[in-house]
Structures are given as C-alpha cells and as structure tokens.
C-alpha positions as CSV (number, residue, x, y, z in Angstrom):
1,X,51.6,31.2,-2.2
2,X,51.8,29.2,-4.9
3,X,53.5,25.8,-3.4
4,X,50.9,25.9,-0.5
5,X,48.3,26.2,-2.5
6,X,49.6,23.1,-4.4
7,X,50.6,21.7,-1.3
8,X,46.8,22.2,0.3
9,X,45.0,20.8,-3.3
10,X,47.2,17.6,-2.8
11,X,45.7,16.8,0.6
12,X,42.5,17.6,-0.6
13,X,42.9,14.5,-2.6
14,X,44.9,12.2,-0.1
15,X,41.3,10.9,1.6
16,X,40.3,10.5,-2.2
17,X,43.0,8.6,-3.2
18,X,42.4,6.7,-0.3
19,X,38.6,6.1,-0.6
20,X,40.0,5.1,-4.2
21,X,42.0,2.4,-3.1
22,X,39.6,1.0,-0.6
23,X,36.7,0.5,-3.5
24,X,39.1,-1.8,-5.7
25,X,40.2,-3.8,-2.5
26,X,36.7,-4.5,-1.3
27,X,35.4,-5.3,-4.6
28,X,38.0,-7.9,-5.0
29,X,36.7,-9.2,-1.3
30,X,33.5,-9.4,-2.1
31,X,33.6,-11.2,-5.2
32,X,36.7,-13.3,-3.2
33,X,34.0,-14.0,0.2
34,X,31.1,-14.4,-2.4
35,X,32.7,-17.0,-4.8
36,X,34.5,-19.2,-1.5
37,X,30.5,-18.8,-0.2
38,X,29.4,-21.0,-2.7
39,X,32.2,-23.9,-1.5
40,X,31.4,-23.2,2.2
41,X,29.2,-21.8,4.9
42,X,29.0,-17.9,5.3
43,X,29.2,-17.9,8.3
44,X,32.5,-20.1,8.7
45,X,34.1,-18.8,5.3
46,X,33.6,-15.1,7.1
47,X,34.6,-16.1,10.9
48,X,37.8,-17.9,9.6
49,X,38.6,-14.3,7.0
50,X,38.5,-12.5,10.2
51,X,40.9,-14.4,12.0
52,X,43.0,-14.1,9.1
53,X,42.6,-10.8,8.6
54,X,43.3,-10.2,12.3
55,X,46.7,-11.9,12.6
56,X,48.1,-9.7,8.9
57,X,46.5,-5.8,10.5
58,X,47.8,-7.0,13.7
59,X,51.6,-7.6,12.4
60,X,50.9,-4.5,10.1
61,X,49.9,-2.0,13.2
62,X,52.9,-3.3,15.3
63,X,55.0,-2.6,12.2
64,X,53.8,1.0,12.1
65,X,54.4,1.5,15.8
66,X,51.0,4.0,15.4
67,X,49.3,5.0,18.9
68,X,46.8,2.3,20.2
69,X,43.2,3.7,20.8
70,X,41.5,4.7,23.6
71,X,38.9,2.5,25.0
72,X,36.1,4.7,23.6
73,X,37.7,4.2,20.3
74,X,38.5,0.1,20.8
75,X,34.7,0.3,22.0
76,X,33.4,2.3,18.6
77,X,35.8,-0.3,16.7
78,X,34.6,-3.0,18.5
79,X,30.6,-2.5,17.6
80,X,31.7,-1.2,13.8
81,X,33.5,-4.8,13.2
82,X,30.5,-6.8,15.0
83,X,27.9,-5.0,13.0
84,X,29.8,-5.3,9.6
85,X,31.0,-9.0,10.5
86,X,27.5,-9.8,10.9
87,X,26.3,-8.1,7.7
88,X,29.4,-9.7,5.2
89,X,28.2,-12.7,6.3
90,X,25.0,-12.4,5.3
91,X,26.2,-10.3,1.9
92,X,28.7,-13.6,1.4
93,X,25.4,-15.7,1.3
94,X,23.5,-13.3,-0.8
95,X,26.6,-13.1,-3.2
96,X,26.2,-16.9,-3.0
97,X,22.6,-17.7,-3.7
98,X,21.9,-14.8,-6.1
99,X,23.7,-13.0,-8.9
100,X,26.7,-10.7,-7.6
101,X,26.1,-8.3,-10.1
102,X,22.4,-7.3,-8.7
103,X,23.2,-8.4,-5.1
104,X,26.3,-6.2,-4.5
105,X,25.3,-2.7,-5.6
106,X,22.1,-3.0,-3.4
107,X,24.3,-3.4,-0.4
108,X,26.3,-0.5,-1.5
109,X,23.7,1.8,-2.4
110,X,22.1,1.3,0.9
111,X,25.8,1.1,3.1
112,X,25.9,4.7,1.1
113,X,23.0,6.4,1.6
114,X,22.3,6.0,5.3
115,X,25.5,7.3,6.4
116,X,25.8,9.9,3.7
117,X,22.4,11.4,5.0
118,X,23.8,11.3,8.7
119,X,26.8,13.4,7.8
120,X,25.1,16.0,5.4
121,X,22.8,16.6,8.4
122,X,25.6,16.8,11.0
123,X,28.3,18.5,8.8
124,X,26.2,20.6,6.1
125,X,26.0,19.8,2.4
126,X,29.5,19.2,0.4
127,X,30.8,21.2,-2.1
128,X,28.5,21.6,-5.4
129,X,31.0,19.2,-7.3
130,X,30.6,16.6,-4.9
131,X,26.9,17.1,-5.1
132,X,27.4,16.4,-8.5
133,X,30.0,13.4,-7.8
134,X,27.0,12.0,-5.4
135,X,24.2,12.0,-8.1
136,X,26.3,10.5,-10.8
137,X,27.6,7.4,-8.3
138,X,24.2,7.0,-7.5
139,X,23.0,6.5,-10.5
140,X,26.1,4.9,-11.5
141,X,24.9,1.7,-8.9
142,X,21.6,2.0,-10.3
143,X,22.6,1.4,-13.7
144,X,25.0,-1.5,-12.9
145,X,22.0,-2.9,-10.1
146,X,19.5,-3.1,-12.8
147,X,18.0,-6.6,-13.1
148,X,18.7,-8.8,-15.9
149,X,16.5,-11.1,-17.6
150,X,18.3,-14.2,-18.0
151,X,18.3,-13.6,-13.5
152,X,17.0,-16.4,-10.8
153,X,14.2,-15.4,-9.0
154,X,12.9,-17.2,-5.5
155,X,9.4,-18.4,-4.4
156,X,8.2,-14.8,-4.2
157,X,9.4,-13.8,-7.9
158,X,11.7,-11.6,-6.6
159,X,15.5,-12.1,-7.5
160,X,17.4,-14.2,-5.3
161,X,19.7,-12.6,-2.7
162,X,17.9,-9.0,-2.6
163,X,16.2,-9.6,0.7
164,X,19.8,-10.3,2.3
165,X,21.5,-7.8,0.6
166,X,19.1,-5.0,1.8
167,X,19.8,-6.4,4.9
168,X,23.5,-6.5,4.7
169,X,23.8,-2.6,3.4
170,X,21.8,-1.8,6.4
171,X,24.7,-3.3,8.3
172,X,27.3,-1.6,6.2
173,X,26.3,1.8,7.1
174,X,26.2,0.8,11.0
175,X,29.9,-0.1,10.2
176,X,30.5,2.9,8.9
177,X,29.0,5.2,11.1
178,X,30.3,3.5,14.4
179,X,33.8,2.9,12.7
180,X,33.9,6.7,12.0
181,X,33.2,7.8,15.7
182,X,36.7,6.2,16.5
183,X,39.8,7.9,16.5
184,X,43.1,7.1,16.6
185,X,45.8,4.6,14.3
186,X,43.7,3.0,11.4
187,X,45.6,-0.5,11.2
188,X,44.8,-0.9,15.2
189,X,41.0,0.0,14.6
190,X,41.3,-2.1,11.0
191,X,42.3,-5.1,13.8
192,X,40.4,-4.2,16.9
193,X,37.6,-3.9,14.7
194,X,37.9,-8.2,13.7
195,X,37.5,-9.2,17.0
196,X,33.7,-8.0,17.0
197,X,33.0,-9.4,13.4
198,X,35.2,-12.7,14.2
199,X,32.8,-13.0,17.9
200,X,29.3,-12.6,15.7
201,X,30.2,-14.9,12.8
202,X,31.2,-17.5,15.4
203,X,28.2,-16.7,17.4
204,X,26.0,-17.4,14.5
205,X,28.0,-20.4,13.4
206,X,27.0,-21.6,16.6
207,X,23.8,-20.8,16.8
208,X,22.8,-22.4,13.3
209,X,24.6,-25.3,13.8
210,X,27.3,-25.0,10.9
211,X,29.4,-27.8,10.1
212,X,32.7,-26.2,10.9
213,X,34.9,-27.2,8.7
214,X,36.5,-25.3,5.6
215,X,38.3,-27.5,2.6
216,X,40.9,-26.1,0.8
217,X,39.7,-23.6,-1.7
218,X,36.7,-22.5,1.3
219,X,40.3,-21.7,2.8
220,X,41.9,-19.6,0.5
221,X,39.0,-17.3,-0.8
222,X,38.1,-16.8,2.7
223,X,42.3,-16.1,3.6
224,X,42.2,-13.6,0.8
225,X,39.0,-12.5,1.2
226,X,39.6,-11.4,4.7
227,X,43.3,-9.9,3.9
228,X,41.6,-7.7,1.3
229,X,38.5,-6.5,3.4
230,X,40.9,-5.3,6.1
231,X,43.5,-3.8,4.4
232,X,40.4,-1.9,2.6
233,X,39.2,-0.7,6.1
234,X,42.3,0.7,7.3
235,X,42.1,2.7,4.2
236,X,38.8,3.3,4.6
237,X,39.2,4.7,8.0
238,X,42.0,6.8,7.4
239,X,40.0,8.6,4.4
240,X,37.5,9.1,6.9
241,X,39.7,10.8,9.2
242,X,41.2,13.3,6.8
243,X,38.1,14.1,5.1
244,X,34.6,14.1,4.7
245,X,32.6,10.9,5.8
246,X,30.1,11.0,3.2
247,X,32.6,11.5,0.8
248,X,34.5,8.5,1.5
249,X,31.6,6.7,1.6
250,X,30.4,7.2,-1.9
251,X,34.0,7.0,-3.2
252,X,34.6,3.2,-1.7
253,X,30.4,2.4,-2.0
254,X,31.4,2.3,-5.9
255,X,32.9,-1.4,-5.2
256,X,30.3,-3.4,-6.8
257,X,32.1,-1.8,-10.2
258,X,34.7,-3.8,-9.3
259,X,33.0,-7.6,-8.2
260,X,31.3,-7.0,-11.6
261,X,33.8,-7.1,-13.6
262,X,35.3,-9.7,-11.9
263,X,32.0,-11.5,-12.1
264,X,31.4,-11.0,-15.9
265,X,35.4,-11.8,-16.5
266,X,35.4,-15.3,-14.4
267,X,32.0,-16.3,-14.0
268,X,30.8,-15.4,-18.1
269,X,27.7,-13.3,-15.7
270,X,25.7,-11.1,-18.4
271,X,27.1,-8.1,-18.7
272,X,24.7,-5.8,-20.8
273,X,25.6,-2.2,-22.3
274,X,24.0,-0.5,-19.0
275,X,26.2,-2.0,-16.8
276,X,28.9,-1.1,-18.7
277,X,27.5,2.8,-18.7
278,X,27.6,2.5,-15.1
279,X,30.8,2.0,-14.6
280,X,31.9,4.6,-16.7
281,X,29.7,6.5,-14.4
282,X,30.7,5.5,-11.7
283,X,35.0,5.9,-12.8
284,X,33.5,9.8,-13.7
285,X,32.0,10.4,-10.0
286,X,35.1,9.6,-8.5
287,X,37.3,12.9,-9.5
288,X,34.1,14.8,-9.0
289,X,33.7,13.7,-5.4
290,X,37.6,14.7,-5.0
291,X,37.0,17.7,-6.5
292,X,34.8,19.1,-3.7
C-alpha cells in the first residue's frame, strides 16, 4: 500500500514538474523574442523563430518515434499555433515598445484567467490547495505587474505596450484552450502547432509591408527565442494531458517571474521591493498548485 501510494503522489506531481519547467523556458523566450524585437520587426523576428523552432521539435518528435496525431488533433494544433503565433508577435512588439516587466504579466494574467475559468466550469473546482495556489499566483502577477513610476507612458497616458499585451493574453488563452483539445505525442503537436504561427506571422509580414530581412543578432534572439518557446509547449502540452488544464496554466502563466529577472539583471529595469514579493509569491503558489 505504501509504495503505490508513493508511486500515485509522484505522478500527481509529474504535470507539475512539467508546468514548472515550461514557466522558466518561456520566460527566457520572451525576454529572448522581446529583446531581438527591439533590433528587428515582430513580425519577421517571430516568423523566422517558428521556422526554427519547427526544424529542432521536428528532429526531436522523429527521435521519439511518438504516434503522429489524428487530423482532428493536427487541426486543434494547427489553430492553437496560428492563434498564439499571432499573439507572440504582437507580445514581442509590446515587450519591445513598453517595459517587459509591466507588459509581460498582463499577457499572463489574462492567458490565465480565461482558460482557467473554462476548465473550472467544464471540470468542477480543484482541490482547496490549488484554490489557494490560484489566489496567491494571481496576486503574485499583480504584484510584479504593478506600474512603476520612472515607466513610459503613450499619447493617452497610459503605459506603453498595455493595449498590445491585453491583446496578446487574449491570444494566449486561445492557444491554450485549442492546444488542449488535441491529443496525441506532444513534440508532433509542439511542431504541427509552428506551421499555423509560422503561416500568420508571414501573413502579417506581408500584409504590413515588413522589410524582410533579419541581421545577425535579430537572428539569434529570434533562433533562441523560438527553440525555447517550443520546447516550452511540448512541456506545456504534455502537463496538460496528465493533469488538470487550469492547473498547468497557472503553473507556466507564472513566466513573467522569469523575463523579470532577466529584465532587471541585463537591462538595469527597476526592480522595486513589490516585485520582488511577487516572486516570492509566485515561487510559493507553485507547490500549492501541485499539491491539489
């Protein structure tokens, strides 16, 4: 009795671990796509990380030898990757033109909430320690979104790169909830999922008119960017599967912690005491979430 029940609080925490691993990697994306952003277009930066990220979950996928999806699932994939292509392009630009410590968690808090609500009203409410987990990463990206003083602020008054980040967490949780109705091997859905983001960026490139052409930092933030962001949805997806949607959600919606850091550790942003309460917060919601 004993070893099973060991046995079954292990996998309990597998999806976590998971979830876990996919809120460093696309934190380190975002502040990768957000910092390459400011040395190229968005749209190009994000349609050439999808190629690249294509060709490395591609190799990965035939490495596994996992079963290829069914066409409902390729089709699900399909619409997750053009939806959240779209929207990482615009979140690139808003990481470009604003301040990635206030732009990011408003795309995560709203890529968390939408989705989170979906599958507590599908599923039934989580356990009462992943309630708890939920209320303390929420207000774990409250504390690190709060605006700070020394921010730039467009015609309207308003910090720069909100109104785009709305957007693009609106976009997240389309990613997510389509993404979550596919079944089958993660690395193939990782890579089928690129060829709808890599078919919108390129859409928009052309329809704005985008110089195409990408020098040679634009080139390797955008490579890396794109390497992280799908290695991050494979995990992402598999959490998913093996767990609770809203839970993996929250768990990997934490990211902004992550571009942050990175943000206050390269860039010198301001990082003030409340940020830095935040992500203690938002390292505490983590086991709570599991827990549930």
């Amino acid at each position: 009795m004993l070893p099973s029940t060991l046995v079954s609080s292990l996998s309990q925490f597998v999806p976590a671990a998971y979830s876990v691993g996919a809120f460093f990697l696309w934190g380190a994306s975002d502040f990768a796509g957000g910092y390459g952003s400011r040395r190229a277009n968005a749209f190009v930066l994000t349609a050439f990380s999808h190629v690249c990220a294509f060709a490395l979950m591609t190799a990965i996928a035939l490495g596994q030898h996992g079963p290829f999806p069914n066409r409902v699932s390729i089709a699900w994939a399909v619409a997750a990757g053009a939806i959240g292509g779209f929207s990482l392009a615009i979140f690139y630009g808003a990481l470009a033109s604003g301040q990635m410590g206030l732009t990011a968690p408003i795309a995560a808090l709203l890529g968390a909430a939408i989705p989170t609500l979906v599958d507590i009203a599908l599923e039934g409410a989580p356990g009462r320690w992943s309630i708890l987990g939920f209320i303390l990463a929420i207000l774990a990206i409250w504390l690190i979104t709060r605006p700070e003083p020394s921010g730039e602020n467009d015609d309207a008054g308003h910090p720069k790169g909100v109104a785009m980040a709305a957007l693009a967490g609106v976009g997240f949780a389309g990613f997510y909830l389509c993404i979550h109705q596919a079944s089958g091997s993660p690395s193939w859905l990782a890579a089928m999922s690129r060829i709808g983001s890599f078919t919108t960026t390129t859409i928009a490139v052309l329809v704005v008119r985008a110089p195409i052409r990408l020098n040679r930092p634009g080139a390797i933030f955008g490579s890396v960017a794109g390497f992280l962001d799908v290695t991050a949805s494979a995990l992402f997806i598999f959490a998913s599967q093996h767990g609770r949607l809203d839970e993996a959600v929250v768990i990997t919606s934490l990211y902004p912690a992550v571009t942050v850091l990175l943000a206050r550790l390269v860039l010198k942003e301001h990082f003030s005491r409340w940020k830095f309460v935040g992500l203690l917060a938002a390292l505490a919601a983590v086991p709570l979430i599991a827990a549930g």
